[in-house]
C-alpha positions in Angstrom: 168.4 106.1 167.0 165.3 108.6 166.0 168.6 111.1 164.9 170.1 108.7 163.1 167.0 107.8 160.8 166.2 111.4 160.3 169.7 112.5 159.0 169.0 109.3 156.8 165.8 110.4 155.6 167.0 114.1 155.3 170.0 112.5 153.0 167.4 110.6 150.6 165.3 113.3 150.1 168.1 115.9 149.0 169.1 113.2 147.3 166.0 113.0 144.8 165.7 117.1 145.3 169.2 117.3 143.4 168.4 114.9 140.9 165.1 116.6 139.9 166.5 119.9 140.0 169.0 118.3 137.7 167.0 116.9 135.2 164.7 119.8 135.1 167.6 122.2 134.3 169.2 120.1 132.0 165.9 120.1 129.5 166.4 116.6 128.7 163.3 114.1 129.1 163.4 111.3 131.3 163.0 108.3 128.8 162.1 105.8 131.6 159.0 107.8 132.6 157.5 107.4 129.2 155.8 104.7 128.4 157.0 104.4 124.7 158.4 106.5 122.1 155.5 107.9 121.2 155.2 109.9 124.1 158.7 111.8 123.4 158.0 115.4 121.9 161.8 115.2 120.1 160.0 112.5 117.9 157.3 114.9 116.4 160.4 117.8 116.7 162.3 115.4 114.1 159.6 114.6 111.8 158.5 118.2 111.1 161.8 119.1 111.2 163.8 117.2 109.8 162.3 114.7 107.4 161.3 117.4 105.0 165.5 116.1 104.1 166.6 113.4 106.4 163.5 111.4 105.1 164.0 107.6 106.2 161.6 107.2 103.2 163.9 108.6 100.1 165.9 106.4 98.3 169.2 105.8 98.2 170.2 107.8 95.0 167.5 110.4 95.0 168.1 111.7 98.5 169.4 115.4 99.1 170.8 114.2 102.5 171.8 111.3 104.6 168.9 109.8 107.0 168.8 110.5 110.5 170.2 107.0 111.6 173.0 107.6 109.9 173.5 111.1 111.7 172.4 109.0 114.8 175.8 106.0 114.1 178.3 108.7 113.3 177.1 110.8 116.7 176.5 108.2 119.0 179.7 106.8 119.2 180.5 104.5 122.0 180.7 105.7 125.7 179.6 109.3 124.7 177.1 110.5 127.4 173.8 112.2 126.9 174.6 115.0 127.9 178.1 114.9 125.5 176.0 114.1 122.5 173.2 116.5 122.6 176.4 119.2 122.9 177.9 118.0 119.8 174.4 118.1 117.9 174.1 121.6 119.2 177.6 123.3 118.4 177.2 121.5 114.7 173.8 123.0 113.8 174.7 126.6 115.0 177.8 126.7 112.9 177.8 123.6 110.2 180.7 123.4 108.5 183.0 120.4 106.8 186.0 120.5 109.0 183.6 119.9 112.3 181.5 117.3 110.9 181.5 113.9 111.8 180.0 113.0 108.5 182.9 113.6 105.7 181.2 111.1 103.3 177.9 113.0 103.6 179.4 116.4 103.3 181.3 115.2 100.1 177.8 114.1 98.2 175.5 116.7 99.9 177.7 119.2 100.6 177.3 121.5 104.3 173.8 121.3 105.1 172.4 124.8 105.0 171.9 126.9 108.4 168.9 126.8 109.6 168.3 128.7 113.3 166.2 126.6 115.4 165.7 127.0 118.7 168.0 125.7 120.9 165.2 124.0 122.7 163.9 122.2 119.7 167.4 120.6 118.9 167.8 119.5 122.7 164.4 117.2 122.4 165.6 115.9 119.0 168.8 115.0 120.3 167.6 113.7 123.4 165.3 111.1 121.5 167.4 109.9 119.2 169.7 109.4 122.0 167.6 107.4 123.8 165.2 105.4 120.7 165.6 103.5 118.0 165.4 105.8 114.9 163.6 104.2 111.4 166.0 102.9 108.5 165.3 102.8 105.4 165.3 99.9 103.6 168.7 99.9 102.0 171.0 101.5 105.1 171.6 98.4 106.5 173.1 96.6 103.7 174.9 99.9 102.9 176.8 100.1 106.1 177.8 96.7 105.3 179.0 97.5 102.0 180.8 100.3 103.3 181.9 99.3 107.0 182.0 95.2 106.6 179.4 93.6 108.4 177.9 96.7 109.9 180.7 97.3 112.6 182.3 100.1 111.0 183.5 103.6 112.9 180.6 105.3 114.4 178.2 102.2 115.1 178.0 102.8 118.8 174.6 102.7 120.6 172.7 102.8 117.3 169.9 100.3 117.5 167.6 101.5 114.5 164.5 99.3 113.1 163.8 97.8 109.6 161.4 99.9 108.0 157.5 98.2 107.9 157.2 96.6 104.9 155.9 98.6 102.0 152.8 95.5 101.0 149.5 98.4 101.5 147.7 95.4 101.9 149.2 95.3 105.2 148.6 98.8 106.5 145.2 100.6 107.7 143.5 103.3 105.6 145.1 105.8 107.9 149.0 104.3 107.5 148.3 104.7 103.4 147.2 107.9 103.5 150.5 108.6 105.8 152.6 106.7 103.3 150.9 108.8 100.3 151.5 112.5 102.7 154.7 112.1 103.5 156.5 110.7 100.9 154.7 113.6 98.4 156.6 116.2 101.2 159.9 114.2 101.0 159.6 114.6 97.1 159.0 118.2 96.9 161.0 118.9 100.1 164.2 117.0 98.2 163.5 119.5 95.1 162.8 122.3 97.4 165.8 122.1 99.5 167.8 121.1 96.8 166.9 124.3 94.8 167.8 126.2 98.5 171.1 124.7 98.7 172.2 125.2 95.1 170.7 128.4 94.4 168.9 130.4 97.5 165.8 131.4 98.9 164.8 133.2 96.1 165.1 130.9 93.3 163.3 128.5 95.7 160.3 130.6 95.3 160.3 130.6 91.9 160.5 126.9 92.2 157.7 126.6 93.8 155.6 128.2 91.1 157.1 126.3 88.2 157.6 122.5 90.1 155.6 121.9 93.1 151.8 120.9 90.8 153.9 118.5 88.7 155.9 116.6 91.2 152.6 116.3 93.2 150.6 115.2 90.0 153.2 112.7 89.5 153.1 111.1 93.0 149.5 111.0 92.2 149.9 109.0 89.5 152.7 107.1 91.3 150.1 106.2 94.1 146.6 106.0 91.8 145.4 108.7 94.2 144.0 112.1 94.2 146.5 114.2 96.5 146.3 117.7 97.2 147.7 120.3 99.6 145.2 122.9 100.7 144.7 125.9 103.0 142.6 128.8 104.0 145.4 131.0 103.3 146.6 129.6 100.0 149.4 131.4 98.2 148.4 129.6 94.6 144.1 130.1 94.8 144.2 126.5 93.0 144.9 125.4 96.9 142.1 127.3 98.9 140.4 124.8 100.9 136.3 124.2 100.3 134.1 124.4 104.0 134.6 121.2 104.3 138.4 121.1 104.3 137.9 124.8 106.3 136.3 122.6 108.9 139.0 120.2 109.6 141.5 123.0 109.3 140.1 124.6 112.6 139.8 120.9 114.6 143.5 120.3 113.3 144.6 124.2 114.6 142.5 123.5 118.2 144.8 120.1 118.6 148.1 121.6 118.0 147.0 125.2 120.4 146.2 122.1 122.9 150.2 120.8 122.6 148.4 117.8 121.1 149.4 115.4 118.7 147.2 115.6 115.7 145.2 112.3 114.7 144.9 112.2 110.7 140.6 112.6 110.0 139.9 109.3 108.1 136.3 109.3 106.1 135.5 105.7 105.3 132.9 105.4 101.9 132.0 102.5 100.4 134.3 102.2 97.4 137.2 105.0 98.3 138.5 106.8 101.4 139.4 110.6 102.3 142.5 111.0 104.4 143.4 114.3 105.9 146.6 115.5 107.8 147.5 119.2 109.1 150.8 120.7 107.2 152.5 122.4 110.1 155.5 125.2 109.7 159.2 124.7 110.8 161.9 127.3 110.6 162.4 126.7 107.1 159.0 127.2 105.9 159.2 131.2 107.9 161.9 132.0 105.2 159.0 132.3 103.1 155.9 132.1 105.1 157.3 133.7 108.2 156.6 137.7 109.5 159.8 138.8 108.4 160.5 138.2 105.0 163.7 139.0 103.3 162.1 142.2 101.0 163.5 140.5 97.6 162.1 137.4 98.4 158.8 139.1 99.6 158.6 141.1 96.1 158.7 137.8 94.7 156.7 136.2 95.8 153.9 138.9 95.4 154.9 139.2 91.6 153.8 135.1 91.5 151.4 135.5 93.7 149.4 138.8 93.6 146.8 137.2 96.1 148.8 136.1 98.2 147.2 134.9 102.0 150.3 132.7 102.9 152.4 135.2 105.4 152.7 135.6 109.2 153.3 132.1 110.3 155.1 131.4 113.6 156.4 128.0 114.0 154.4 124.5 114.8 151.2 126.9 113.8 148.9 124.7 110.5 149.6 126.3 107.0 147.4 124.0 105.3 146.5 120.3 105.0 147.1 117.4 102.9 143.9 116.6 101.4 144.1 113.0 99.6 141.5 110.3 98.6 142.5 106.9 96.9 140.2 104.0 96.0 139.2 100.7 98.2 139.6 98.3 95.4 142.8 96.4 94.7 144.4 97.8 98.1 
């Protein structure tokens, strides 16, 4: 009897040995053993990412490409394992091209997306969350999908869950959710020019871009918002953007959090009539094209021509290049 239970024993432990081993070799995260979706690093992965074009904020006529739900219903499709859909994800983003894509309609208005090495590790954890989560819609997809697949239950639909977005009313968000809303739909807006200008016409002309556009399209989501937004840093390319002691300050706290694998918590400072928000700018492998160690020389000459004081170089990725520095005003929020 004593044999009997110990084989037993022996069997459920080898059991949960090969299962671990499993999961550990496979990279993928265990989505029952967080406690929300918050928790999953593929979620911060696709926000730096991939936001800067698959914003779930941009609209539906001004966007530069389709919103990650929609990669998320053409993917998912029904029965496909993990394991299956993280592969797909994978082989498209090392070699995108039109005949592999599972998007025809997107590659038709936006064209191939551009190749863009990630790691390999990076893509894993954003394809394992949206996988497993519920991915944030904009406002129009879901009547689009209707329009274009009756009723929402067209090819591709699978698993995907999604969420309607929060509703835009700031009367119903915190000081910190406005000064989010303000940040990142300023970086959709100049990522949709940016990345536009990279698609159509290269690295290059992207730098000279930069110079001409970026101050006006912030100034006018300024005015779009009624707020005073900035982008700063302590190695500004443009010396309009150097950071004052202040701004130096919360630069280092932001830089300790993200050296500590931490997810950084915007800095709110509450005054009596207005409020300061402030929110690290963090690199991706895009931004390394031109603030990376190894700059293509052409683009490099560039960019010192522009720039002759130029402090913006030798980035690795996830490191802070600068912050977004915005205040708005209390009254009639």
């Amino acid at each position: 009897m004593k044999s009997k239970i110990a084989l037993v024993l022996i069997a459920i432990i080898s059991f949960w040995s090969c299962k671990n081993n499993s999961n550990q070799e496979s990279g993928y995260t265990n989505a029952t053993t967080l406690e929300n979706q918050e928790e999953h690093p593929g979620k911060k992965l696709m926000e730096v990412n991939c936001y800067v074009c698959h914003s779930p904020t941009a609209s539906h006529d001004s966007r530069i490409a389709p919103p990650m739900i929609a990669v998320k219903q053409h993917y998912l499709t029904e029965g496909i394992s993990k394991k299956e859909f993280i592969k797909s994800i994978q082989e498209f983003m090392k070699n995108p091209n039109a005949e592999d894509s599972k998007m025809p309609g997107a590659v038709r208005r936006f064209g191939v997306m551009p190749k863009a090495v990630y790691p390999e590790a990076t893509i894993t954890l954003i394809a394992d969350y949206i996988y497993d989560f519920d991915i944030e819609q904009p406002e129009w997809f879901e009547e689009h999908v209707k329009q274009e697949h009756g009723k929402g239950q067209g090819k591709g639909m699978g698993k995907m869950k999604g969420q309607q977005q929060a509703s835009n009313e700031e009367t119903d968000l915190s000081y910190e959710e406005i000064g989010m809303k303000y940040a990142l739909a300023t970086k959709a807006e100049l990522g949709k020019n940016l990345m536009g200008t990279i698609q159509k016409k290269g690295t290059l002309e992207a730098v000279e871009f930069c110079s001409e556009k970026a101050y006006p399209i912030t100034d006018s989501m300024a005015v779009v918002y009624n707020a005073a937004i900035k982008r700063v840093s302590d190695k500004p390319r443009n010396p309009e953007n150097a950071a004052n002691s202040k701004e130096r300050y919360y630069l280092r706290r932001f830089e300790k959090a993200i050296r500590s694998n931490e997810e950084p918590k915007p800095i709110i400072e509450n005054g009596s009539k207005s409020v300061n928000f402030f929110y690290p700018i963090t690199t991706n492998t895009m931004c390394l094209q031109c603030h990376g160690k190894n700059i293509d020389s052409n683009v490099y000459n560039t960019i010192k021509r522009l720039y002759p004081d130029d402090k913006a170089i030798g980035y690795d990725e996830n490191q802070v290049r600068g912050m977004w520095s915005i205040s708005f005003n209390k009254e009639g929020i």
